[in-house]
C-alpha positions as CSV (number, residue, x, y, z in Angstrom):
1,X,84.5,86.6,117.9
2,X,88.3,87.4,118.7
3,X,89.9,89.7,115.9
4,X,93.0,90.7,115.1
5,X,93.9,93.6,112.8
6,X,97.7,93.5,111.5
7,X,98.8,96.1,109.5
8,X,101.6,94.8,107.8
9,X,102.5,91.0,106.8
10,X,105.9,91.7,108.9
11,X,103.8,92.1,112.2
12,X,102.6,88.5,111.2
13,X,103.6,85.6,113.2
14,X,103.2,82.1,112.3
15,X,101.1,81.3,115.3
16,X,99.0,84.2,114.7
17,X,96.8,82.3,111.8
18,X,97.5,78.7,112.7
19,X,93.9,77.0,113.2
20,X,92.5,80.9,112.0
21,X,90.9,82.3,109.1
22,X,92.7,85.1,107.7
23,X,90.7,88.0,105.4
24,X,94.2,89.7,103.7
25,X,92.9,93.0,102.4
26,X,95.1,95.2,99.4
27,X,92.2,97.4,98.7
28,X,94.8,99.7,96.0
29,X,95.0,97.7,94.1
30,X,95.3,93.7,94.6
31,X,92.7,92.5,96.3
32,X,90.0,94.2,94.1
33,X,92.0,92.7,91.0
34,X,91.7,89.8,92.3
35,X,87.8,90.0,93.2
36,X,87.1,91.5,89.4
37,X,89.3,89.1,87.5
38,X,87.3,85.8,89.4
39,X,83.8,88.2,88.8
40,X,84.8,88.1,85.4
41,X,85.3,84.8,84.8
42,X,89.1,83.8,85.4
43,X,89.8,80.0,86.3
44,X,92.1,81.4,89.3
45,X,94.7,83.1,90.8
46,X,98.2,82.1,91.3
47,X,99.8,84.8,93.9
48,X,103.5,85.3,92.9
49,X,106.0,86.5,95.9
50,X,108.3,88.1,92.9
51,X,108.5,88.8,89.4
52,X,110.6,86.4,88.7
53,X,108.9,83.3,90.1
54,X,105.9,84.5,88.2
55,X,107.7,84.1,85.0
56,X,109.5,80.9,85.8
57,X,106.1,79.2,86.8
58,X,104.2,81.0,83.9
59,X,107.0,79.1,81.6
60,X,106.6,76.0,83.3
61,X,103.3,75.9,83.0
62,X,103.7,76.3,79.5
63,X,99.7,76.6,78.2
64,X,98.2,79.2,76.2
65,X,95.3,80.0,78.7
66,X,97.9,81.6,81.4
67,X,98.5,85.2,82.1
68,X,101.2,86.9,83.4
69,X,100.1,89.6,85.2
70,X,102.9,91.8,87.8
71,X,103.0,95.3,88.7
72,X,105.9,97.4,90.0
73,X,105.7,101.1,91.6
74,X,101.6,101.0,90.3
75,X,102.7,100.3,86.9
76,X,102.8,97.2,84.4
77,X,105.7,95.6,84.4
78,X,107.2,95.1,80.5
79,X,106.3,92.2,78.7
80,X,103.6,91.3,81.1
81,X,99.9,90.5,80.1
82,X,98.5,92.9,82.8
83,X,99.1,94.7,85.7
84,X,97.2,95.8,88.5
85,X,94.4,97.9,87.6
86,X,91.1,96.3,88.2
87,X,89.9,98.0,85.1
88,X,92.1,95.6,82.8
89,X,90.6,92.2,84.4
90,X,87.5,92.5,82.1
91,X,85.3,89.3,80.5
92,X,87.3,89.3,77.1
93,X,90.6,89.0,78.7
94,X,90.8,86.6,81.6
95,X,88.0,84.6,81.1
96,X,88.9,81.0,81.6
97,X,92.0,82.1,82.4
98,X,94.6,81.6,85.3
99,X,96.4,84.2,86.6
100,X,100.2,84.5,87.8
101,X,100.0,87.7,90.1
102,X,103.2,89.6,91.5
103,X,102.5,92.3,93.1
104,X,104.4,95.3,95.1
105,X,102.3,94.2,98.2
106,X,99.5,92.1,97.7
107,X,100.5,88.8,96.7
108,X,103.0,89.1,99.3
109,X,100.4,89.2,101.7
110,X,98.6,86.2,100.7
111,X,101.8,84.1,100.7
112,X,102.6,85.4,104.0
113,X,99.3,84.0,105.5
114,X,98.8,80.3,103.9
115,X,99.5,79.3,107.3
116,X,95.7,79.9,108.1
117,X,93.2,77.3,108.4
118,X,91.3,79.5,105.1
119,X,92.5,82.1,103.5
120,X,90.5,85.1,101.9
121,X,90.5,88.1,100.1
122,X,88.4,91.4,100.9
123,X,87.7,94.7,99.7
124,X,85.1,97.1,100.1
125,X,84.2,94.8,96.7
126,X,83.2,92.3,98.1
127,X,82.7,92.9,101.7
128,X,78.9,91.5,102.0
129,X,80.3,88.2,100.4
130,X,83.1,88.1,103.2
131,X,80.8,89.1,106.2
132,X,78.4,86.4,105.0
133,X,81.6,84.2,105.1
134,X,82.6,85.1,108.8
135,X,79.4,84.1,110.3
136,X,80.2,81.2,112.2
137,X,84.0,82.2,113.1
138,X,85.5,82.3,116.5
139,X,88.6,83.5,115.6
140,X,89.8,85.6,112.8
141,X,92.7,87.6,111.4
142,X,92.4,90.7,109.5
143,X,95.5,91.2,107.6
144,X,96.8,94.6,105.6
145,X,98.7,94.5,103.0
146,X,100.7,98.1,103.4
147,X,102.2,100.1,101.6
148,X,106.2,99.0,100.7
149,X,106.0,97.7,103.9
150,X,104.5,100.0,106.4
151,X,101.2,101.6,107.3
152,X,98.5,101.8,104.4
153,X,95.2,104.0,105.4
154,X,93.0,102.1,102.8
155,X,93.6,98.9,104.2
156,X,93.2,99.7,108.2
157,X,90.0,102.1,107.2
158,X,88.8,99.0,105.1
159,X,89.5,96.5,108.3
160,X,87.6,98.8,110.3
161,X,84.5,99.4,108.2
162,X,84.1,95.3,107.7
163,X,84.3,94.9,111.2
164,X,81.7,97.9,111.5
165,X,79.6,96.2,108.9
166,X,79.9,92.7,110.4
167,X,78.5,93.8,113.8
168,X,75.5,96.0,111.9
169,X,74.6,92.4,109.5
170,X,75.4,89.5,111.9
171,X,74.5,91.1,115.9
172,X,77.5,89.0,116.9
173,X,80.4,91.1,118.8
174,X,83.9,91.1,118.0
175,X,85.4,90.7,121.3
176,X,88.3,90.8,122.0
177,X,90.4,93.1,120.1
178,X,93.8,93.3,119.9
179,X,94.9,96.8,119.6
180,X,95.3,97.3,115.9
181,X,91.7,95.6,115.7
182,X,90.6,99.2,118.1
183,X,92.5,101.2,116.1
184,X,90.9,100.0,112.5
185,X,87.3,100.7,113.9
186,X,87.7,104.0,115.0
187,X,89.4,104.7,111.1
188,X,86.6,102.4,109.6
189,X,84.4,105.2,111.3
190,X,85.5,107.4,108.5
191,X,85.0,104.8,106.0
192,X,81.5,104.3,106.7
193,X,80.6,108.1,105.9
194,X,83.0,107.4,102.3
195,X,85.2,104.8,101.2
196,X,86.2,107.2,98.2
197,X,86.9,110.4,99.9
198,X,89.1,108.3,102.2
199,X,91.0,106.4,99.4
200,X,91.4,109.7,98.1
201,X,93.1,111.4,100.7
202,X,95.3,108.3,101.8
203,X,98.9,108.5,100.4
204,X,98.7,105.6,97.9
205,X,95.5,107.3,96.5
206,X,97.1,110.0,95.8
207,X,100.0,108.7,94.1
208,X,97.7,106.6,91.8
209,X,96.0,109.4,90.8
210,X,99.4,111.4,90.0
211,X,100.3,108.4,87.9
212,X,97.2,108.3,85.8
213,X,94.9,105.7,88.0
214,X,92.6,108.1,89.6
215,X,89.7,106.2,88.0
216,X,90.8,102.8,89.6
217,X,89.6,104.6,93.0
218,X,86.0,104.4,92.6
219,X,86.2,101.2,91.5
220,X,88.3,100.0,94.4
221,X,85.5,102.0,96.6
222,X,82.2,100.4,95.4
223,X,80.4,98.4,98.1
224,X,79.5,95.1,97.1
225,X,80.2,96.4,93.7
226,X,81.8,92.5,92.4
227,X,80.4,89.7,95.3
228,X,82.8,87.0,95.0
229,X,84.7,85.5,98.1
230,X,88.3,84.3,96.6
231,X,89.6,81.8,98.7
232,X,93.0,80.2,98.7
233,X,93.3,76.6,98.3
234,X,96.4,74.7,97.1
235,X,98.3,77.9,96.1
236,X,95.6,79.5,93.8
237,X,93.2,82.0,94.7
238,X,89.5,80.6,93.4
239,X,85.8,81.7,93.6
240,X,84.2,80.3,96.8
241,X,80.9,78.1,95.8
């Protein structure tokens, strides 16, 4: 299988994911929302480039059952139902729910790849359930969210370790590589020996746990903790069947 690891949507060009499936991984914090608000029973996901077309479309939608859920420097924007802490995406709140998402660098992401023959979303969460969904691929993109727009540890190390894990489940190679795809396995490397420790030390780790979301990282390091495969179709991000 060719792969191709980009580490911020900006290194993404069009013809990059045309006729490709495209994993975007956020690991702090929006992909793992994502995976734990469809484990816990939300209808979907709506990805939202900016706060403000999150509201307009949450208006315009105009039904009870839809959340408004952003996030700005790691905290809950005001007068929004949620933010970005998988920890708030439990049964009692979004089930049956859809979600409008804006996010600092997530949902930017996803936007930036619906180009992509399929779209979607990993995590260390989920990782089994995206692996299993790789199987028969010839060509795939593995795309990081980052961090305000540059370089994010968590999501390269993440890259790495499902490329490490694909190889160890499936026997299949993953050649070639472009060079951000070489660089994410040798980080993945340290992933493998612990996803927390290595959320911990990364930068963004750090600053959630300044800012009082230190317990978000072991949920956003749990293996196959939630295994759902969201997938993107028609602008909402749903559970895979």
């Amino acid at each position: 299988m060719e792969v191709r690891v980009f580490f911020t949507p900006s290194e993404l060009m069009e013809e990059a994911v045309r006729g490709r499936t495209v994993v975007v991984l956020d690991v702090l914090r929006a992909s793992t929302t994502i995976v734990a608000a469809l484990h816990n029973g939300a209808r979907g996901v709506i990805p939202s480039g900016s706060l403000e077309s999150a509201t307009e479309l949450v208006v315009k939608l105009g039904v009870d059952d839809v959340l408004l859920c952003a996030e700005r420097d790691v905290r809950q924007v005001e007068g929004c139902d949620l933010g970005n802490s998988p920890a708030e995406y439990v049964s009692e709140t979004v089930k049956g729910r859809l979600l409008v998402l804006a996010t600092t660098n997530g949902s930017g992401a996803i936007l930036a790849a619906r180009g992509a023959s399929r779209v979607l979303i990993g995590g260390y969460v989920n990782v089994g359930r995206v692996i299993d969904a790789l199987a028969r691929e010839k060509e795939l993109v593995l795309l990081c969210a980052g961090n305000n727009g540059g370089f994010a540890l968590e999501d390269a190390a993440c890259a790495g370790f499902l490329l490490r894990r694909y190889v160890e489940d499936t026997g299949h190679e993953v050649l070639p590589l472009n060079d951000g795809a070489w660089v994410a396995l040798e980080l993945g490397k340290r992933a493998t020996r612990s996803p927390l420790r290595l959320l911990r030390r990364s930068a963004h780790g750090r600053y959630l746990d300044g800012e009082g979301f230190g317990d978000d990282l072991a949920l956003c390091a749990a293996v196959d903790s939630w295994p759902v495969l969201p997938v993107l179709r028609d602008y909402i991000i749903v559970p895979s069947e």
